[in-house]
C-alpha positions as CSV (number, residue, x, y, z in Angstrom):
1,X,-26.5,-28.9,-11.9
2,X,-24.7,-25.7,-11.1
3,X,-26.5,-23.0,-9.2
4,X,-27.2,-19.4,-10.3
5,X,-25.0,-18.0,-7.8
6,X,-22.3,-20.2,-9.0
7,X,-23.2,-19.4,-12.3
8,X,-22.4,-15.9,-11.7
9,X,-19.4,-16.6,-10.1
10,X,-18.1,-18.5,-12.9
11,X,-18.4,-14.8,-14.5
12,X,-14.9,-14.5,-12.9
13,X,-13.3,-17.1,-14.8
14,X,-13.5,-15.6,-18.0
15,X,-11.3,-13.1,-16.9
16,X,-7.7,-14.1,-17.2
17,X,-4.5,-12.5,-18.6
18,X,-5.6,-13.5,-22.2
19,X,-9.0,-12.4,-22.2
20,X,-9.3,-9.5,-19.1
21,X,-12.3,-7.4,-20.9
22,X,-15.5,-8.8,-21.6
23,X,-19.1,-7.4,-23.0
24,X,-22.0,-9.0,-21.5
25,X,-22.5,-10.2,-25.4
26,X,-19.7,-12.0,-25.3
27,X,-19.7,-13.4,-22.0
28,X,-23.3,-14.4,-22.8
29,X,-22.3,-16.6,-25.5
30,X,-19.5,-18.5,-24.4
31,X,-21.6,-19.3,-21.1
32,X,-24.7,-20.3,-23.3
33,X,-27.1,-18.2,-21.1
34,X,-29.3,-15.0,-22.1
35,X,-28.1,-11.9,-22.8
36,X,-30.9,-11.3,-20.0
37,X,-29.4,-13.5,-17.6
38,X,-25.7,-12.4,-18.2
39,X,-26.9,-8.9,-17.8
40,X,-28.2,-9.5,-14.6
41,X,-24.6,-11.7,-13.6
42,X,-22.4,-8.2,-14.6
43,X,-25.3,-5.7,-12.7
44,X,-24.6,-8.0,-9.7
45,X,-20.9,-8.5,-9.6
46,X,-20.4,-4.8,-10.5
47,X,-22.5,-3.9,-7.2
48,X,-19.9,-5.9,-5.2
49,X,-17.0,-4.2,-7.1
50,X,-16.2,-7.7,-8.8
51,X,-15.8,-6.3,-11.7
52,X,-15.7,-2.3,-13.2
53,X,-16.8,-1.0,-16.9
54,X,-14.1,-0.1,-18.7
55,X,-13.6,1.2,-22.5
56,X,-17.0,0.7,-24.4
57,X,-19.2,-1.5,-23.5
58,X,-16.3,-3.9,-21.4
59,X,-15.8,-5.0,-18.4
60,X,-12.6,-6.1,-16.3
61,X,-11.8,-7.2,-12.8
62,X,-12.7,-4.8,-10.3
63,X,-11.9,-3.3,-7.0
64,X,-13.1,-5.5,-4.4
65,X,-10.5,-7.8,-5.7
66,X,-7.7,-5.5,-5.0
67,X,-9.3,-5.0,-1.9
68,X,-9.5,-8.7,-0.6
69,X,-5.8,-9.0,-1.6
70,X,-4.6,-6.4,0.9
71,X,-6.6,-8.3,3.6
72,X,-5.2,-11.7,2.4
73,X,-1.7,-10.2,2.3
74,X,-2.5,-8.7,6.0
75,X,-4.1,-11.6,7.6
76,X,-3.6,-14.9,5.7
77,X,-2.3,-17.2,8.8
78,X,0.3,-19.0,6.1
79,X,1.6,-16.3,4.7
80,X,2.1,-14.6,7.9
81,X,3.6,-17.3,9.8
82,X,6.3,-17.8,6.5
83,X,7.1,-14.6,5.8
84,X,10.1,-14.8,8.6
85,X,10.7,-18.1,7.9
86,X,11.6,-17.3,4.2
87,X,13.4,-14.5,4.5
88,X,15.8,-16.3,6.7
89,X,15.9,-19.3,5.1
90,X,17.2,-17.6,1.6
91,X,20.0,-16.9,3.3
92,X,21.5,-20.5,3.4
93,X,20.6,-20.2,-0.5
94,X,23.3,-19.8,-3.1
95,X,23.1,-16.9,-5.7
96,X,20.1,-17.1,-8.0
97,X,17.7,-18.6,-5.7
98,X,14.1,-18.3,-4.5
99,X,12.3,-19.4,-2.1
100,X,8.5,-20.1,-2.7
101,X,4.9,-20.5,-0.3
102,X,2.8,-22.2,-2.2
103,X,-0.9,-23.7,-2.0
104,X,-3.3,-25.7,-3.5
105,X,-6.3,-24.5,-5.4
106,X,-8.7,-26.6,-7.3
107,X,-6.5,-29.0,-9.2
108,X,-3.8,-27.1,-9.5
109,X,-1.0,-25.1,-7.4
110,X,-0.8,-21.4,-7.1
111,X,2.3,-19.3,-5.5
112,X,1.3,-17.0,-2.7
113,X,4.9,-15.6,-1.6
114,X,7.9,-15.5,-3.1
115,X,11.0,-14.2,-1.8
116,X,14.2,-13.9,-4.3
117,X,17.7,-14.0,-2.9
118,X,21.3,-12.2,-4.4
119,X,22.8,-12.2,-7.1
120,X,21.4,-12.7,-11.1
121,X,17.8,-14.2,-11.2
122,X,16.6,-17.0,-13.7
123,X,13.1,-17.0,-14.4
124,X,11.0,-18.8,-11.6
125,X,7.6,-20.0,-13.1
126,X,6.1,-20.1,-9.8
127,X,5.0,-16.3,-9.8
128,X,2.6,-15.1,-6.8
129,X,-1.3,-15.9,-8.4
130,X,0.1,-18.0,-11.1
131,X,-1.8,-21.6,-11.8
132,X,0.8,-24.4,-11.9
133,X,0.3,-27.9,-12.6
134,X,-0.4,-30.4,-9.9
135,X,1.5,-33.0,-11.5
136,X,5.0,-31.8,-12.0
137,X,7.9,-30.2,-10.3
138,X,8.7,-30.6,-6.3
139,X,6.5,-27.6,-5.0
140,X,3.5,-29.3,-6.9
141,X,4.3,-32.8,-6.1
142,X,4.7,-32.9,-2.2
143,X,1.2,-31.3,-2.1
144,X,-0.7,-34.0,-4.2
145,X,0.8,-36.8,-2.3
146,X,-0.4,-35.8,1.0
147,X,-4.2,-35.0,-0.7
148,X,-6.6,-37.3,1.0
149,X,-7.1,-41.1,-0.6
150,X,-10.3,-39.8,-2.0
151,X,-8.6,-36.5,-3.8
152,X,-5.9,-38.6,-5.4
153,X,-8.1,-41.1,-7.0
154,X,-10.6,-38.3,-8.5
155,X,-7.8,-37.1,-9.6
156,X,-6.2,-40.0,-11.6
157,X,-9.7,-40.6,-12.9
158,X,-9.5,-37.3,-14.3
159,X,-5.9,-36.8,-15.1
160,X,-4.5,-40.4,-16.2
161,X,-2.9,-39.5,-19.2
162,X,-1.0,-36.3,-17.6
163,X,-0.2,-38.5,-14.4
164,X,2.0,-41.2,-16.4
165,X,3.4,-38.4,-18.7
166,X,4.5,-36.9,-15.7
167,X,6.2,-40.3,-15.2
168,X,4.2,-40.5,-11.7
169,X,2.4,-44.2,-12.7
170,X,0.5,-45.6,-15.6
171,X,-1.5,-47.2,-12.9
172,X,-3.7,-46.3,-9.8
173,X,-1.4,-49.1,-7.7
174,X,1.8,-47.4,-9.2
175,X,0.5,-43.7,-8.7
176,X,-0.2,-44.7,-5.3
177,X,3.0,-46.2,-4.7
178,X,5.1,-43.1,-6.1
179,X,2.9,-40.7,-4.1
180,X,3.6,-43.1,-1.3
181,X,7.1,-42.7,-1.3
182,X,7.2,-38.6,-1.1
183,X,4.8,-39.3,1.6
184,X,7.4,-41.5,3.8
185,X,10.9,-39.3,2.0
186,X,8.9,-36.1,3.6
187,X,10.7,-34.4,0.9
188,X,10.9,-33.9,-2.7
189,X,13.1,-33.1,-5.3
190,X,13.0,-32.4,-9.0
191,X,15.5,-31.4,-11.7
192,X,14.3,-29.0,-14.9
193,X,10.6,-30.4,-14.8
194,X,9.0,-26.3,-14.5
195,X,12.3,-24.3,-15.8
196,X,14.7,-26.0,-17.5
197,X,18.2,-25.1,-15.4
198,X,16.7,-25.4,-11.9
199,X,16.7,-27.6,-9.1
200,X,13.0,-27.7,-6.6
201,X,13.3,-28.7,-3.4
202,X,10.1,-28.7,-1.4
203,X,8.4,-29.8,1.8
204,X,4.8,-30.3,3.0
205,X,3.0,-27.5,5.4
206,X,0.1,-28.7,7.1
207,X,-2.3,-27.3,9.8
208,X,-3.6,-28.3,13.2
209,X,-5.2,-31.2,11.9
210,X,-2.6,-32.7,9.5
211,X,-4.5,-31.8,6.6
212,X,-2.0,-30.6,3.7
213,X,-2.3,-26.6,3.4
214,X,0.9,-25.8,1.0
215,X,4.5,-26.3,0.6
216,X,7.5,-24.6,1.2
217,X,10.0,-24.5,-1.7
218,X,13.6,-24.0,-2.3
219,X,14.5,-23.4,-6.2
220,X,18.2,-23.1,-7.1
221,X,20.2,-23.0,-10.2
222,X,21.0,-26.1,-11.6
223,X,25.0,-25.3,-12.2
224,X,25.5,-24.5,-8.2
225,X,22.7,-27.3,-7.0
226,X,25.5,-30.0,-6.3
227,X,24.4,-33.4,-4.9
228,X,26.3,-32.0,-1.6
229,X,24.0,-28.5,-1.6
230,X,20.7,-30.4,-2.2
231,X,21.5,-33.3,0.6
232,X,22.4,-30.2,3.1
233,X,19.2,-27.9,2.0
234,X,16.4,-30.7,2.6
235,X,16.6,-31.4,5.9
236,X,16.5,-27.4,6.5
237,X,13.5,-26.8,4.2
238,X,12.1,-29.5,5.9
239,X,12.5,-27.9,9.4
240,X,11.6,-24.2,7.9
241,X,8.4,-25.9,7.0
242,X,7.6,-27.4,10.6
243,X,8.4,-23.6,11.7
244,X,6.0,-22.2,9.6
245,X,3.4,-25.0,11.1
246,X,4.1,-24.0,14.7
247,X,3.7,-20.5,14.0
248,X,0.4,-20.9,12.1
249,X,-1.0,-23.1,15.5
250,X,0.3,-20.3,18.0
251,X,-1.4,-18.0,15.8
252,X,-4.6,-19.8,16.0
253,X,-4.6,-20.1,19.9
254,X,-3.4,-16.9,20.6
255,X,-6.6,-15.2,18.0
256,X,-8.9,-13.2,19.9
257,X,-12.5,-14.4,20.0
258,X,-14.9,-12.6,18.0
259,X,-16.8,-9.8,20.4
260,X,-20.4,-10.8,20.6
261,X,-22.4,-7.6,21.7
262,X,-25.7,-8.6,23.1
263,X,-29.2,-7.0,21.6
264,X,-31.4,-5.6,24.0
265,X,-34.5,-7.0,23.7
């Protein structure tokens, strides 16, 4: 049973692109709690600048969240160690690419860094705080088959149906198997499965520990992505990837430790 203070939280989620003012009426009802207790959720998160009244009796996302994206975009140890990284590596690009960071949250994928090369752009789903699915396209796919054992059976549990749509196995053993094969490639590639007309290629980031913590994605137009392009591209998105993974440990050792100022008695 969920908490009150996750309750609260799960304020938040009503807030999307679709729906970005609430009343605390409305919000009441479609989290079947008291107008009382939903009163009490918006008094709180307005406090902590979560969210800010608007027009009427509405609220939308607030300040602090403008705020914690400046310190994200300042100090985020992945995004800093890439940022280099990608803008050198959409050099090798042809016209009309991007290169993308991206990581996973919950059961899905969001982009965190996106960096767009010359020439004429086709729309890149992948945009920076946009939910993607798990289960298709390259940038997605080399992230969920380096999840832990445990991870990838909750999520075929959940998720069977998407999981053979997305051609990825009808089974557990053949899921397994698939994942099991990005897993030794290292690599993966996929052909129109976001935006029809482009070409993902995308390798694994991990930390310290070998846990997965993102990808790093090329995404090129499918009329210059030649079987010769792709085959030259991997192996360098696979080594800009292991870059960004060195850079992330050297920041880690080289962090100052937190000053500790002792209390007089």
């Amino acid at each position: 049973m969920a908490s009150s203070g996750d309750r609260m939280l799960g304020v938040l989620d009503l807030f999307t692109i679709d729906a970005p003012e609430w009343t605390v009426e409305d919000a009441a009802n479609v989290m079947r709690v008291s107008a009382t207790t939903a009163y009490r959720y918006f008094k709180q998160l307005t406090k902590a600048g979560l969210i800010s009244p608007v027009s009427g009796a509405s609220y939308a996302l607030g300040p602090a969240i403008i705020q914690m994206d400046r310190q994200i975009q300042i100090c985020d140890p992945m995004l800093n160690a890439a940022r280099g990284v990608m803008a050198d590596l959409i050099q090798y690009a042809v016209e009309g690419s991007t290169v993308l960071l991206c990581r996973l949250y919950h059961d899905r994928v969001m982009c965190v860094h996106q960096v767009m090369g010359r020439g004429p752009q086709m729309p890149v789903s992948y945009e920076r705080g946009r939910l993607m699915p798990l289960f298709c396209g390259a940038t997605s796919k080399i992230i969920l088959a380096h999840l832990p054992t445990r991870m990838r059976k909750s999520l075929f549990t959940q998720y069977a149906a998407d999981i053979a749509a997305a051609g990825l196995g009808a089974t557990w053993g053949e899921f397994r198997r698939v994942l099991a094969g990005l897993r030794r490639a290292g690599v993966s590639v996929s052909r129109g499965e976001i935006d029809s007309g482009r070409v993902g290629i995308a390798a694994p980031i991990f930390d310290k520990d070998r846990a997965i913590r993102g990808s790093l994605s090329f995404v090129l137009a499918a009329p210059r992505a030649d079987d010769g392009l792709i085959a030259r591209l991997m192996p360098v998105t696979v080594a800009r990837a292991r870059e960004i993974e060195q850079a992330m440990i050297g920041a880690t050792i080289d962090r100052p430790s937190p000053v500790r100022v002792k209390m007089a008695p």
